[in-house]
C-alpha positions as CSV (number, residue, x, y, z in Angstrom):
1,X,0.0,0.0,0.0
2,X,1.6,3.5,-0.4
3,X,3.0,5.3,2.3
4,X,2.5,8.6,2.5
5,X,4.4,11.6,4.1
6,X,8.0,10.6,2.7
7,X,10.6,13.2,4.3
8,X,13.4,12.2,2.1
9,X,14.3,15.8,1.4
10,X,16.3,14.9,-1.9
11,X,12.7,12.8,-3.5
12,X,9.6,15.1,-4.9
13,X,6.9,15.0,-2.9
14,X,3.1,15.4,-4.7
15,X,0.2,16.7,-3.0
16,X,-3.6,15.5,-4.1
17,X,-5.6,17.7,-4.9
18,X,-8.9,19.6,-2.6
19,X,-11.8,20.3,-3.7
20,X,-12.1,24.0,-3.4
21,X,-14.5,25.1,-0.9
22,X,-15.5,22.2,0.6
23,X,-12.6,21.2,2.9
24,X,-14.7,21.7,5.8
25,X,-17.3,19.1,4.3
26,X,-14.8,16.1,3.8
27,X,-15.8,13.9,6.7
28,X,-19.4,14.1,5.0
29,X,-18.2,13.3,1.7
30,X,-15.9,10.7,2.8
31,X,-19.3,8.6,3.9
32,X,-20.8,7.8,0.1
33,X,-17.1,7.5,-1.0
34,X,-16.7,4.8,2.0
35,X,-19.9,3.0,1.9
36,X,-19.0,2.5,-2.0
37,X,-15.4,0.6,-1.2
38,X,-17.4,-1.4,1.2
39,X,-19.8,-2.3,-1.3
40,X,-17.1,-3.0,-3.5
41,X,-15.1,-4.5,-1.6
42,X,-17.4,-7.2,0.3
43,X,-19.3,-7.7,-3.2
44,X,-16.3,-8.6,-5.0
45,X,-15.0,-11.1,-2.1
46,X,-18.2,-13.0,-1.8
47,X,-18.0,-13.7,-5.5
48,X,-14.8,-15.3,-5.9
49,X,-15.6,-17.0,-2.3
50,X,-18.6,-18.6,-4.3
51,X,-17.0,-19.3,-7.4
52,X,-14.4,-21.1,-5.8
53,X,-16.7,-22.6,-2.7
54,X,-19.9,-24.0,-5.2
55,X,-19.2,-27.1,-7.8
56,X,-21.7,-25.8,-10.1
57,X,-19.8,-22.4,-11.0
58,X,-16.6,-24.3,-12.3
59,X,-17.3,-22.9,-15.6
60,X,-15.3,-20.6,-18.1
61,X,-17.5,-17.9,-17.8
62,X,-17.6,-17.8,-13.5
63,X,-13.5,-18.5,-14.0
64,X,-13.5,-15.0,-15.7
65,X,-16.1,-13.4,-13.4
66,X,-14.2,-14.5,-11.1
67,X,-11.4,-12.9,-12.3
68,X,-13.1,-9.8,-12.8
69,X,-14.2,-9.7,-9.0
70,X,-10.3,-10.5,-7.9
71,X,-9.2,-7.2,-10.6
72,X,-11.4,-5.0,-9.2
73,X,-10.1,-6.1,-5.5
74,X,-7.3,-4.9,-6.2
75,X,-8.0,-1.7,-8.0
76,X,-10.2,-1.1,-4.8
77,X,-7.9,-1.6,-2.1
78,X,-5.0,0.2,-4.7
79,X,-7.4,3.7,-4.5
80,X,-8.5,3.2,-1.0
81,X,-6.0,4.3,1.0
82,X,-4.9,7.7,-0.7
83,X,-8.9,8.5,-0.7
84,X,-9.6,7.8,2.5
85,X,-6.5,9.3,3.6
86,X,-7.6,12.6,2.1
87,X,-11.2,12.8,3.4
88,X,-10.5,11.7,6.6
89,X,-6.7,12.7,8.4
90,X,-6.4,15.4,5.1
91,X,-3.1,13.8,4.4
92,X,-2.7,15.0,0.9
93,X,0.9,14.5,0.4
94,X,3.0,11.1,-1.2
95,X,6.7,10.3,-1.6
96,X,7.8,9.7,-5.0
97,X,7.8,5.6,-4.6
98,X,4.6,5.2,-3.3
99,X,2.8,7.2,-6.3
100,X,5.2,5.4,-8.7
101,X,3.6,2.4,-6.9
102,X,0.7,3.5,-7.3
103,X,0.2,4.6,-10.4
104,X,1.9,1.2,-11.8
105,X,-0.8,-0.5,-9.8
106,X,-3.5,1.2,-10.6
107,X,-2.9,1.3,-14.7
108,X,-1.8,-2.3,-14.4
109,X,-5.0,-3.7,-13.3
110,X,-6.8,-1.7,-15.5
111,X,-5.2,-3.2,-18.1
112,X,-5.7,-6.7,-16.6
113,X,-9.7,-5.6,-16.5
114,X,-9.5,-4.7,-19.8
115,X,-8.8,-8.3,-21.1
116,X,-10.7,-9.8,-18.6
117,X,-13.6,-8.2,-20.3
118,X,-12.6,-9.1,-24.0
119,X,-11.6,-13.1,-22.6
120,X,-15.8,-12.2,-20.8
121,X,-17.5,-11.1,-24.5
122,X,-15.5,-13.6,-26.3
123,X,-16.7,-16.5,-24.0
124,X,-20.5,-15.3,-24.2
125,X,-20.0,-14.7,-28.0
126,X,-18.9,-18.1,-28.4
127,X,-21.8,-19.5,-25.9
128,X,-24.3,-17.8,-28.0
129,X,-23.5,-18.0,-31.7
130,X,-21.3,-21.1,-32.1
131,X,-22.7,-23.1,-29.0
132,X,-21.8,-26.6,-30.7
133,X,-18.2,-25.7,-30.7
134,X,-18.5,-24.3,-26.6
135,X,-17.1,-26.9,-24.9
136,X,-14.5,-27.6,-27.3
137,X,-12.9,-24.3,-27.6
138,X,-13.3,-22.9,-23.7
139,X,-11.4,-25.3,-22.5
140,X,-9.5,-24.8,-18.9
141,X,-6.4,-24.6,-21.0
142,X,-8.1,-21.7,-22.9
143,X,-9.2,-19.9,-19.5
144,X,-5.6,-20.1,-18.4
145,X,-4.1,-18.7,-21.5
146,X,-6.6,-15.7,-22.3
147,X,-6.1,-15.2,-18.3
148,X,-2.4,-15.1,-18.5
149,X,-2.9,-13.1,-22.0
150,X,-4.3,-10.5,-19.7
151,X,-2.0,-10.0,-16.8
152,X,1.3,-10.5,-18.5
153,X,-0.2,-7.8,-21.6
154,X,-0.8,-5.6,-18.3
155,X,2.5,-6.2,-16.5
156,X,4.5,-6.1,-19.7
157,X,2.8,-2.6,-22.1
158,X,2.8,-0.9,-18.3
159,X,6.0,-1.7,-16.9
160,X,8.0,1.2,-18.4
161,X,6.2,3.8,-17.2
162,X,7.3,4.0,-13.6
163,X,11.1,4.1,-14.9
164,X,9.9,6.7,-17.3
165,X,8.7,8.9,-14.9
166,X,12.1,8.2,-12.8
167,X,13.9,9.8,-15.1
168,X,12.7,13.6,-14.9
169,X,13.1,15.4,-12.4
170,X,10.1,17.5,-10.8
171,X,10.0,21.6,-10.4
172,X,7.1,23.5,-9.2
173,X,3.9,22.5,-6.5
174,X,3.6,19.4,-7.9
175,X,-0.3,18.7,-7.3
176,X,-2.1,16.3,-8.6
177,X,-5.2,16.2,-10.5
178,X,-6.8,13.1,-8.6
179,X,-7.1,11.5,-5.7
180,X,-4.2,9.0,-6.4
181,X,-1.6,8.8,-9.2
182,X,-2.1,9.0,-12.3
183,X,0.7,8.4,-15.1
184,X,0.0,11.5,-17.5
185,X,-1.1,13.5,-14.7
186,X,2.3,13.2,-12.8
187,X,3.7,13.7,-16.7
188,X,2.7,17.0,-16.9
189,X,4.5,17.7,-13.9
190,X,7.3,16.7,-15.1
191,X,10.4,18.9,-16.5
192,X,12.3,18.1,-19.5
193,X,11.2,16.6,-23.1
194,X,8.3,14.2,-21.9
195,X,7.3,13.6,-25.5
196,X,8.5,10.1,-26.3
197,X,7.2,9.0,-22.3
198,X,3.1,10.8,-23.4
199,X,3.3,9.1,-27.0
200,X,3.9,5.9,-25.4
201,X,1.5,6.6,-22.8
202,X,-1.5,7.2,-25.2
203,X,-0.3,4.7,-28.0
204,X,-1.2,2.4,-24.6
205,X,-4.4,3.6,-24.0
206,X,-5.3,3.2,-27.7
207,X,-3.6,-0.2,-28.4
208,X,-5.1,-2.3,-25.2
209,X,-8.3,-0.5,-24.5
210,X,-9.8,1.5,-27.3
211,X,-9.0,-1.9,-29.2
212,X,-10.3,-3.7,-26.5
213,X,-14.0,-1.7,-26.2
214,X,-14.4,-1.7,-30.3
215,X,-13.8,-5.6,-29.7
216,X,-16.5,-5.5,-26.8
217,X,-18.8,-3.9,-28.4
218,X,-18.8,-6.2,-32.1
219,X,-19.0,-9.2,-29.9
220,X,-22.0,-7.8,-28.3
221,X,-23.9,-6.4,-31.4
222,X,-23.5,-10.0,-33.2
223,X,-24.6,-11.5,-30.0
224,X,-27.8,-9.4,-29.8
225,X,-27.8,-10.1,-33.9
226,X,-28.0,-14.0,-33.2
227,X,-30.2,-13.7,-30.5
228,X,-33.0,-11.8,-32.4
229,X,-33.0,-14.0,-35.4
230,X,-33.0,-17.3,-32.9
231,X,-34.8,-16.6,-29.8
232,X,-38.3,-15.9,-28.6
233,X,-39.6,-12.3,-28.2
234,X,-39.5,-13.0,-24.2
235,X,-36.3,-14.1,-24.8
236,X,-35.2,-11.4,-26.6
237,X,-36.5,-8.6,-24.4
238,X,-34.5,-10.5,-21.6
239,X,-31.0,-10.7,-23.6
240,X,-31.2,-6.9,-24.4
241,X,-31.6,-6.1,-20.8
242,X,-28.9,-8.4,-20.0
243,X,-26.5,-6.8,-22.9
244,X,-27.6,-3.6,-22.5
245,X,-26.2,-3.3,-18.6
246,X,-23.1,-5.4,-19.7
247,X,-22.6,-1.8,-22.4
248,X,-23.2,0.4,-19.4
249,X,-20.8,-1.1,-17.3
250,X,-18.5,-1.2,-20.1
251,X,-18.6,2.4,-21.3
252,X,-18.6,3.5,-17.4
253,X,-15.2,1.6,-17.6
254,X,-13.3,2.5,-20.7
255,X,-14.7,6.1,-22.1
256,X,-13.8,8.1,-19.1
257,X,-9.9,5.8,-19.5
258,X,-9.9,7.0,-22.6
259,X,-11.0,10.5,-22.3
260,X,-8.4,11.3,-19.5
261,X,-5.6,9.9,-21.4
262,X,-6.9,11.9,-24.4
263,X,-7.1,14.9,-22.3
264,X,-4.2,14.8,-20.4
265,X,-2.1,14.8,-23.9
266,X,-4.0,17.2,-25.8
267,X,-6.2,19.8,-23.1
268,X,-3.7,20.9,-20.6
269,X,-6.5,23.7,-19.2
270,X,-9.3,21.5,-18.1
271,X,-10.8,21.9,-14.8
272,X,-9.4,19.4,-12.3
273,X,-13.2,18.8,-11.3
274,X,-13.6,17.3,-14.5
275,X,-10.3,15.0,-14.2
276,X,-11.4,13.8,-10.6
277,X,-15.0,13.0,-11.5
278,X,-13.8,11.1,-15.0
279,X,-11.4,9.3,-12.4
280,X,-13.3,8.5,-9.5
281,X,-16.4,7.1,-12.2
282,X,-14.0,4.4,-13.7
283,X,-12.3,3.6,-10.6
284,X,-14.9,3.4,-8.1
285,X,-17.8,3.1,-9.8
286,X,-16.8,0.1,-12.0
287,X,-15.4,-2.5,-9.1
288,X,-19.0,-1.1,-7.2
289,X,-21.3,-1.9,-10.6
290,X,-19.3,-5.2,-12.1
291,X,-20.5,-7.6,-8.9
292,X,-23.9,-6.4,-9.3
293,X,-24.7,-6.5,-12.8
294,X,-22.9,-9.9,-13.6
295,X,-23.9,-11.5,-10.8
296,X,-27.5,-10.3,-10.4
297,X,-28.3,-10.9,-14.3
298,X,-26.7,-14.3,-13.9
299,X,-29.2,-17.4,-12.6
300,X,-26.5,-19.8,-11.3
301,X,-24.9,-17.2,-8.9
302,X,-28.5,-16.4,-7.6
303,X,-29.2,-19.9,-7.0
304,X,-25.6,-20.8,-5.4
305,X,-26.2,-17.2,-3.4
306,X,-30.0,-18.7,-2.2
307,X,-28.2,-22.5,-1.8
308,X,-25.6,-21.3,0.5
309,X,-27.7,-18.5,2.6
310,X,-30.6,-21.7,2.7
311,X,-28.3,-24.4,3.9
312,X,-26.6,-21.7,6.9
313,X,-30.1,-20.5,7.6
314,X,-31.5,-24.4,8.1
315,X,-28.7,-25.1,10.3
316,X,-28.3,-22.1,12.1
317,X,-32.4,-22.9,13.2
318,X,-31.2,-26.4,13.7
């Protein structure tokens, strides 16, 4: 976790930034900013303790749900400190090492997100239009390879940028944009030519996760495609609902991404309001919304949820 306050005099120091004119209201905003990580948080934990726990959710697309819950974990409990730091002691300031931590960690598992979704659209547009051919191609081998497809793309694309950021050195107040760090955000602070370390940045963004949504969103339209030419109109109406929150919580995830990395590069005078609520919507909002709309939209979880709450009830009356 990062540790803030480092007193190393010869290391930068970056301060987060306030929200003008309501520091005196921070213990009240910090509630709906905790009660969301909790959500998150205990949401996310049940569901990879009941994919593991129940027998009936050993299946490719619960492995990647799965997955999904364990991501957004960690982007969770990577954002939660600095956050709660802020609203609640109004420590606003963090060594050099633990943003660079930070930041790695937080763009890292985005990334990871990222292909967990595609492995997630792939595995439902297989399910759906080739369903002869599911068994044979989502195989555990295949789980484990789009899986480690995801993390090592993640560790590998994102690796550079902490040593890129290593090698300026930083002049002026040094405050951030966000609540936590944020790689072109700490490269505007930066002194120096930072143009090879922002190309590389955004050619990021646009190679994993534009790439990734336009991917998303295909698999999704020739789902819907194949569903309206095969199923009933009950059916139908209940697979649009279905796909239809899946899209929300997709764009809730990758257009504010791609709009900060866009306007970090090219808008240098846009209100910092706009950069922390962009921010906070793909980084708390999307580990809050992913347990609930996957899992509730999902009959097997509800039954292994009523199973497991039955079977404690029964014997706790017992």
């Amino acid at each position: 976790m990062p540790v803030f306050n480092d007193t190393a005099s010869d290391r930068p120091t970056f301060s987060f930034i306030r929200i003008p004119g309501l520091e005196t209201a921070y213990i009240w905003i910090s509630i709906p900013f905790c009660l969301m990580y909790l959500v998150a948080l205990a949401g996310n934990s049940l569901l990879i303790i009941l994919v593991r726990a129940e027998q009936t959710l050993h299946e490719p697309q619960f492995y990647f749900l799965a997955m999904l819950a364990l991501t957004d974990l960690g982007l969770s409990l990577t954002t939660m400190p600095s956050v709660m730091a802020i609203f609640w002691f109004d420590i606003r300031h963090i060594g050099l090492d633990a943003c660079l931590t930070q930041m790695f960690f937080i763009h890292t598992l985005s990334s990871v997100e990222s292909g967990v979704l595609v492995a997630m659209a792939f595995d439902r547009l297989i399910a759906i239009c080739a369903p002869l051919n599911y068994m044979r191609i989502l195989t555990h081998y295949t789980v484990a390879c789009l899986s480690g497809a995801a993390l090592l793309r993640g560790a590998t694309l994102l690796a550079p940028l902490p040593f890129f950021l290593r090698t300026f050195p930083f002049c002026g107040a040094n405050i951030l944009s966000h609540y936590y760090c944020y790689y072109p955000d700490m490269l505007n602070l930066a002194c120096g030519d930072v143009t090879f370390s922002s190309i590389y940045g955004l050619v990021c963004v646009l190679c994993t996760f534009a790439v990734d949504a336009v991917f998303i969103l295909a698999s999704y339209m020739k789902i819907l495609g194949t569903i309206m030419k095969l199923g009933t109109q009950e059916r139908n109406w209940r697979s649009l609902q279905t796909c239809a929150c899946h899209l929300c919580t997709v764009f809730v995830f990758y257009l504010p991404l791609i709009s900060l990395a866009v306007l970090h590069r090219y808008s240098q005078g846009t209100s910092p309001i706009l950069y922390t609520t962009m921010s906070n919507t793909y980084l708390l909002m999307t580990p809050l919304l992913n347990p609930l709309v996957y899992s509730l939209k999902s009959r097997q979880i509800k039954a292994a949820l009523r199973k497991r709450f039955w079977v404690q009830r029964v014997i706790a009356g017992e």
